[in-house]
Each structure stands twice: as C-alpha cells, then as structure tokens.
DRENPAKOL-432878 format. One record per residue: residue number from 1; residue in one letter; y, z, x of N, C-alpha, C in turn. Coordinates in Angstrom, 3 decimals, padded with zeros to 6 digits. Each point is the difference from the previous one (the first is absolute). Example, Ala and Ser with C-alpha at 12.3 -4.5 7.8 and 13.67 -1.06 7.14 Angstrom:
2
1 / a / -005.690 / 007.800 / 013.190 / 001.190 / 000.000 / -000.890 / 001.200 / 000.000 / 000.900
2 / s / 001.050 / -000.720 / -000.350 / 001.190 / 000.060 / 000.820 / 001.090 / 000.730 / -000.770
REM end
This chain:
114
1 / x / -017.022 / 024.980 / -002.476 / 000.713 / -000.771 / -000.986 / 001.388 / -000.401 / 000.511
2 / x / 000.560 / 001.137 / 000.842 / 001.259 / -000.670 / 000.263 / 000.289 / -000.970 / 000.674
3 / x / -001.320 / 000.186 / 001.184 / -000.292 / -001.179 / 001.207 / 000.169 / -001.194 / -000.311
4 / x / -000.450 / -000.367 / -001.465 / -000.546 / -000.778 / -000.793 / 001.134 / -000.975 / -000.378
5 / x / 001.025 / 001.458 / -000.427 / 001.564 / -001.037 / -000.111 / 000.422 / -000.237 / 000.785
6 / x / 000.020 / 000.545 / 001.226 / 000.954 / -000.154 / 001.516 / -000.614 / -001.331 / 000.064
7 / x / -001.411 / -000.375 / 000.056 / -000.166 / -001.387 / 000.253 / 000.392 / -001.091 / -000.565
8 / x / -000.047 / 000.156 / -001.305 / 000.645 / -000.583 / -001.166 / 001.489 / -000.320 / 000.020
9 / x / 000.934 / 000.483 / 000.472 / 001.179 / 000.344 / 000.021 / 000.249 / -000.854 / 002.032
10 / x / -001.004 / 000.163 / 000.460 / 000.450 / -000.749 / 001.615 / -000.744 / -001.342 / -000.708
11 / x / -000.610 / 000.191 / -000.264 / -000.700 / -002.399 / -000.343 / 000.957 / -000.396 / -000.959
12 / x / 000.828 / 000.847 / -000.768 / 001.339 / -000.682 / -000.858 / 001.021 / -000.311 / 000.986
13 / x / 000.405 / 001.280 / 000.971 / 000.578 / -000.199 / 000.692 / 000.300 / -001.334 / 001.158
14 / x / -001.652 / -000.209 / -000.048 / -000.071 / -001.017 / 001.192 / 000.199 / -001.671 / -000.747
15 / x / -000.747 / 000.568 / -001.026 / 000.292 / -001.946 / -000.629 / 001.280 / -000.017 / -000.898
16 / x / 001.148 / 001.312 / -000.088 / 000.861 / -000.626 / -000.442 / 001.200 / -000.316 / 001.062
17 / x / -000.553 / 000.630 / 001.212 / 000.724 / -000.252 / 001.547 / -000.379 / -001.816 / 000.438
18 / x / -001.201 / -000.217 / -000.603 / -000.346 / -001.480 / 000.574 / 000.581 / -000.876 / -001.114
19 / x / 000.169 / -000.077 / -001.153 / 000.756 / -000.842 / -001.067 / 001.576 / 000.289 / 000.232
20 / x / 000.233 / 000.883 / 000.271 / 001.540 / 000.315 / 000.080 / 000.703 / -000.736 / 001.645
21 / x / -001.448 / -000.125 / 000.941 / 000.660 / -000.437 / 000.989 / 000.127 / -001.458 / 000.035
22 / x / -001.595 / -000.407 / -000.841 / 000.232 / -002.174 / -000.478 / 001.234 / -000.293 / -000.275
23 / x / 000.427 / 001.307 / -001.397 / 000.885 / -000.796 / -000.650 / 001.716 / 000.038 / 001.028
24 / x / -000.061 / 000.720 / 000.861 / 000.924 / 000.266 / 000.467 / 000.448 / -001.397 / 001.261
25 / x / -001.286 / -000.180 / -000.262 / -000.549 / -001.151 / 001.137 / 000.534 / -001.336 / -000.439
26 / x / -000.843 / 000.083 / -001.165 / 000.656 / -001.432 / -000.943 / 001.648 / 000.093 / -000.215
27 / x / 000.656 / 001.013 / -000.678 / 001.294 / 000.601 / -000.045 / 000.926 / -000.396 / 001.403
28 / x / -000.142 / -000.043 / 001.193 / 000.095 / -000.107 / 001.328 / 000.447 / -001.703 / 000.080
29 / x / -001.314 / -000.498 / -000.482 / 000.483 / -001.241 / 000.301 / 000.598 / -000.943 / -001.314
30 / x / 000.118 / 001.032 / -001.396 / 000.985 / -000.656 / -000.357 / 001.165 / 000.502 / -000.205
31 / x / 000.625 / 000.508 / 000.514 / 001.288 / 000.566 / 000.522 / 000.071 / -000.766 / 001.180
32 / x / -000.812 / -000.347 / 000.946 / 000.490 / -000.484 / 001.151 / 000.085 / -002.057 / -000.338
33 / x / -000.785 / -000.441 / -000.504 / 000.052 / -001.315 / -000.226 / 000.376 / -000.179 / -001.449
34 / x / -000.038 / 000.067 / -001.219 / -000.083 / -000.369 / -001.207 / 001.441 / 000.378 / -000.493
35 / x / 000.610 / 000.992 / 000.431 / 001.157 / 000.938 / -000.457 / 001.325 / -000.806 / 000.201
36 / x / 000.165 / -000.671 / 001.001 / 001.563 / -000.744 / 000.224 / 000.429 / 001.349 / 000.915
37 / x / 000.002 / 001.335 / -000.034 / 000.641 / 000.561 / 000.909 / 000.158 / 000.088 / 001.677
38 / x / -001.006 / -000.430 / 000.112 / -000.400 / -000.433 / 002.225 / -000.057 / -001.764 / -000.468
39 / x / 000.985 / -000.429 / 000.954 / -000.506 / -001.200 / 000.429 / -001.252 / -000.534 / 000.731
40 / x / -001.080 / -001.241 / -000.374 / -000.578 / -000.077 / 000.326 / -000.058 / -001.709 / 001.088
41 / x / 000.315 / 000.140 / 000.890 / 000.614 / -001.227 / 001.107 / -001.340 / -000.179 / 000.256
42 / x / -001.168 / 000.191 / 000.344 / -001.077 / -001.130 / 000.057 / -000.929 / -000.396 / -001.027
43 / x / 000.372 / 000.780 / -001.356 / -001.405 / -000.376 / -000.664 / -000.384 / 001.221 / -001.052
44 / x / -000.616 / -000.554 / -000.512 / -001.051 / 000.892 / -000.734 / -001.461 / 000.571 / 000.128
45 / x / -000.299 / 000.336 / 000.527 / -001.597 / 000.349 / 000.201 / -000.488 / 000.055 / -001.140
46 / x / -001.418 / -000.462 / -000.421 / -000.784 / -000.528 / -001.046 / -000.369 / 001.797 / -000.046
47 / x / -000.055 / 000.280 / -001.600 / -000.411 / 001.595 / -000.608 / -001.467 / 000.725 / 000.124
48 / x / -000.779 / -001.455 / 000.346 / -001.381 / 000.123 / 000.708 / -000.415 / 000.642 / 000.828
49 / x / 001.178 / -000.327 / 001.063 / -000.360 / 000.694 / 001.291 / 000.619 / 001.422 / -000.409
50 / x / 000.230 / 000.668 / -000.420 / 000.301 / 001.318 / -000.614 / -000.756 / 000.685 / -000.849
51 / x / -000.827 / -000.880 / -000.967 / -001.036 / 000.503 / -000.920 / -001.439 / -000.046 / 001.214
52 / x / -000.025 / -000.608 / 000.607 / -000.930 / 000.510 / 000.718 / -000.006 / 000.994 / 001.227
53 / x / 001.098 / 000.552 / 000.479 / 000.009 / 000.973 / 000.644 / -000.091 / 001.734 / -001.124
54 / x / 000.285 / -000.517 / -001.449 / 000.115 / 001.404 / -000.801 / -001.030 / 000.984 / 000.586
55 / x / -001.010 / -000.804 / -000.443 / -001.614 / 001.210 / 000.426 / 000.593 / 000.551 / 001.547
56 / x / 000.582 / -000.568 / 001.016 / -000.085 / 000.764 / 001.066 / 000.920 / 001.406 / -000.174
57 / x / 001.518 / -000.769 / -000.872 / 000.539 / 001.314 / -000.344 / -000.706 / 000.954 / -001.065
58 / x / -000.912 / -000.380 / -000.915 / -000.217 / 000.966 / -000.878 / -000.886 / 001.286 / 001.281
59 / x / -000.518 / -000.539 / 001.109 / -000.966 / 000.825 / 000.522 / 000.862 / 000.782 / 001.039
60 / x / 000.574 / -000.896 / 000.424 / 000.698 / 000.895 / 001.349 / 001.333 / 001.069 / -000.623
61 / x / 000.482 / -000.600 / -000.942 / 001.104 / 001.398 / -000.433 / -000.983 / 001.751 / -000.028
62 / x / -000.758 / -000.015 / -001.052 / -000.922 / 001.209 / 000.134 / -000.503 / 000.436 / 000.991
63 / x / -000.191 / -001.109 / 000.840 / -000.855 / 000.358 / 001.371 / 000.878 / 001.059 / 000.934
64 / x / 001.226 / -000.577 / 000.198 / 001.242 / 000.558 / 000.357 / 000.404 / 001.305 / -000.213
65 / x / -000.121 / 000.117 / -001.537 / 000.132 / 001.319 / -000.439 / -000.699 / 000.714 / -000.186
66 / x / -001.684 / -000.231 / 000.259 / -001.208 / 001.182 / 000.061 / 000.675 / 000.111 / 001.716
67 / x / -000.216 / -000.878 / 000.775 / 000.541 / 000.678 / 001.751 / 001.219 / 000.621 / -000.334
68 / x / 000.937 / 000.193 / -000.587 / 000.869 / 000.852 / 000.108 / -000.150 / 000.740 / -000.860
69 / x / -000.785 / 000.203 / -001.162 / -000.672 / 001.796 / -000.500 / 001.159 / -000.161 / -001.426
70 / x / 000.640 / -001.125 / -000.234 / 000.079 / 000.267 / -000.960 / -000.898 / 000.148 / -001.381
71 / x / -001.035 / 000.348 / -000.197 / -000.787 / -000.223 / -001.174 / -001.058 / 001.301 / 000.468
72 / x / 000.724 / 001.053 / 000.567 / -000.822 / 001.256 / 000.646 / 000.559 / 000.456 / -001.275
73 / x / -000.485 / 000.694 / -001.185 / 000.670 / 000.393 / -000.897 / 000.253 / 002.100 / 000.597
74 / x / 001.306 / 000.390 / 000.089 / -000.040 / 001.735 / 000.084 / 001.065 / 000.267 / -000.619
75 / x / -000.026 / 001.096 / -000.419 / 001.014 / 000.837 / -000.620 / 001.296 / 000.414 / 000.607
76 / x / 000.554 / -000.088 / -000.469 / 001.470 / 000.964 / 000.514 / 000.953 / -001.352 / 001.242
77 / x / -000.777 / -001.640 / -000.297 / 000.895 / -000.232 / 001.223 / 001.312 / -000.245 / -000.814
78 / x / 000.805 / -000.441 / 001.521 / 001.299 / -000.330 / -000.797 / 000.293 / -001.358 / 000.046
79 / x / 000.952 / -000.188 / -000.951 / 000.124 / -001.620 / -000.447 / 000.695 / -000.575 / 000.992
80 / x / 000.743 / 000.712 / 000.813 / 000.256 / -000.729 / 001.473 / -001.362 / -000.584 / 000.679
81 / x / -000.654 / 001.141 / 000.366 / -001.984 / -000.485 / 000.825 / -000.196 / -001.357 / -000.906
82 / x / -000.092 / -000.107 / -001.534 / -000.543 / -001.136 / -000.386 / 000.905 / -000.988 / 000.242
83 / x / 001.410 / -000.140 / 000.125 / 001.231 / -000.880 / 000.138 / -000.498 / -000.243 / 001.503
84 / x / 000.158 / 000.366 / 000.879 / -000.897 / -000.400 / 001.748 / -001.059 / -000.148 / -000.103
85 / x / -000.691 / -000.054 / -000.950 / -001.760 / -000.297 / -000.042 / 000.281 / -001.418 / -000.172
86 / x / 000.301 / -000.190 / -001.203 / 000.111 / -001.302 / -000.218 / 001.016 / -000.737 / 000.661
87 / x / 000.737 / 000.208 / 000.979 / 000.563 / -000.921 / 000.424 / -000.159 / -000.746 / 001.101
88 / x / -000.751 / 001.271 / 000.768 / -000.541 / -000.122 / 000.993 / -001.408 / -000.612 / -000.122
89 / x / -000.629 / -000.057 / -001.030 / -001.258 / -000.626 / -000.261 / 000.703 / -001.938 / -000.495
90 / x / 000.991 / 000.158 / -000.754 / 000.606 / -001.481 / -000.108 / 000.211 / -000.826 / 001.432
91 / x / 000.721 / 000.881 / 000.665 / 000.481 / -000.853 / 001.652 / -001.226 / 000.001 / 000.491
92 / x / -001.174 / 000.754 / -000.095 / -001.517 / 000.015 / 000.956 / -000.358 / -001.690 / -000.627
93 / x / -000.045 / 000.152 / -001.689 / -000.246 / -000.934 / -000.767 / 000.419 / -001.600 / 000.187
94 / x / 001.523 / 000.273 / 000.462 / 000.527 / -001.445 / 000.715 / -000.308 / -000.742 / 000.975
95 / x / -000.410 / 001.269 / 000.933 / -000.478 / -000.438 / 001.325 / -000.756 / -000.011 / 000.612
96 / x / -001.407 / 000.273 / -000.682 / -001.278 / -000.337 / -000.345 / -000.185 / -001.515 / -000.490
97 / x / 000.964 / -000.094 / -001.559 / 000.074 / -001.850 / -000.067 / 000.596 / -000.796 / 001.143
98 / x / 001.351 / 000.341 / 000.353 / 000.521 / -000.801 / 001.180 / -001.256 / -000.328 / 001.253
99 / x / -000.232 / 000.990 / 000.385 / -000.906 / 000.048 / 000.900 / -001.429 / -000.962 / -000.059
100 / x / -000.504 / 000.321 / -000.912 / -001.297 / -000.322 / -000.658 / 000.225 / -002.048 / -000.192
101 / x / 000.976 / 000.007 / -000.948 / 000.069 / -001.286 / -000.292 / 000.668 / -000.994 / 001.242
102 / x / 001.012 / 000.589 / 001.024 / -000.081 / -000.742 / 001.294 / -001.340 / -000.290 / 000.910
103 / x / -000.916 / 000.897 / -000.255 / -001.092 / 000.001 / 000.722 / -001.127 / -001.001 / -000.703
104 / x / 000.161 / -000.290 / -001.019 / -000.663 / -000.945 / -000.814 / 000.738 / -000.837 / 000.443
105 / x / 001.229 / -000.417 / -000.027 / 000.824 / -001.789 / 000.085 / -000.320 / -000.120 / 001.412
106 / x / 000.240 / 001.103 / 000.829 / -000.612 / -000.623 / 001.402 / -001.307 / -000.439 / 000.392
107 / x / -000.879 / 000.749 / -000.425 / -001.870 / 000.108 / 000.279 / -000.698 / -001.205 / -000.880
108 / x / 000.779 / 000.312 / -000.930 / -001.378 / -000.892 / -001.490 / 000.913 / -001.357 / -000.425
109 / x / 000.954 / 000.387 / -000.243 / 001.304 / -001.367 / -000.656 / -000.152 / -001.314 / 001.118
110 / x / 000.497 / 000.523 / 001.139 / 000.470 / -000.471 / 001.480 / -001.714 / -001.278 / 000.049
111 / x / -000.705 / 000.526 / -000.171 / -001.341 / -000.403 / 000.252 / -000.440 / -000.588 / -001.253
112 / x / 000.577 / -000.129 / -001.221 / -000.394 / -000.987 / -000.928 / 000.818 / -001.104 / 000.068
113 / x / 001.084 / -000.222 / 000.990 / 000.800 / -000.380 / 000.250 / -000.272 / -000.935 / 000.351
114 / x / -001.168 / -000.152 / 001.590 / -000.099 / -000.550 / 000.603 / -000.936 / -001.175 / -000.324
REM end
C-alpha cells in the first residue's frame, strides 16, 4: 500500500515538474520580449515557435531529474541533497535543451533549408 503512494506521489511529482517547467518556459519569454524590461534590437520571434518546442520541455525537464535521482523518494535526506538535486538536474536540464536543439538547427533545420 505504501508503494502504492510512493508512486502516486513521484507521477505528481513528475507532471507537476513538466507544467511548472512550460509555464516557466512561456514566463521566460514573456519577461524576455513582451515586458519592456530587455531591449529587443532585432525583433520579436513569433510565440509559435515556443509553443511548439513546450512538449520538448515538458519531457526533458523530468528526464533530467529521474538521471539525477531526484524523484528516488528516502528518508532522512537533507534539504541541502534535494537543493543540489534539483539544481543540478536544472543545469543537466539546460544543457540537454541547448545541446539537443543545436543539433536539430544543424542536422534537420539546415536541410529544410535547402
């Protein structure tokens, strides 16, 4: 029975890690374009191209943080371990997208290009 909640309690965990990271996503770019606070000297990028990358962030944030064990549920850790769990699962998280989505604009973009 308890198993039962531990699972219960990591699939909350995980889809409220993937809505919390969209919205942070969407949040991102309107603070960065919509806000008046950063100047924007070439432009606006259309909100499209952002709503369609969400699904990649809803998947790869969790992904990030099952490889770094945050969602290992044990007793007794300390809230420092979870404060470096997750942060270190966020920077894995960044640079997994950085990575990932240069490798798409070069391979797949580059070549619809042509």
């Amino acid at each position: 029975m308890v198993k039962r909640y531990n699972r219960l309690l990591v699939a909350f965990y995980v889809l409220t890690d993937a809505l919390l990271a969209m919205w942070a996503f969407v949040l991102a770019y309107g603070v960065r374009f919509e806000s008046g606070l950063i100047p924007v000297p070439k432009g606006y990028p259309p909100i499209e191209q952002y709503l369609h990358v969400l699904p990649f962030v809803a998947v790869l944030t969790p992904l990030a943080f099952q490889i770094q064990g945050v969602y290992r549920l044990r007793r007794g850790r300390a809230r420092v371990d979870d404060f470096f769990g997750v942060l270190i699962g966020s920077i894995l998280a960044v640079v997994l997208g950085v990575v990932s989505t240069l490798y798409f604009q070069a391979y797949f973009a580059a070549d619809a290009e042509r």
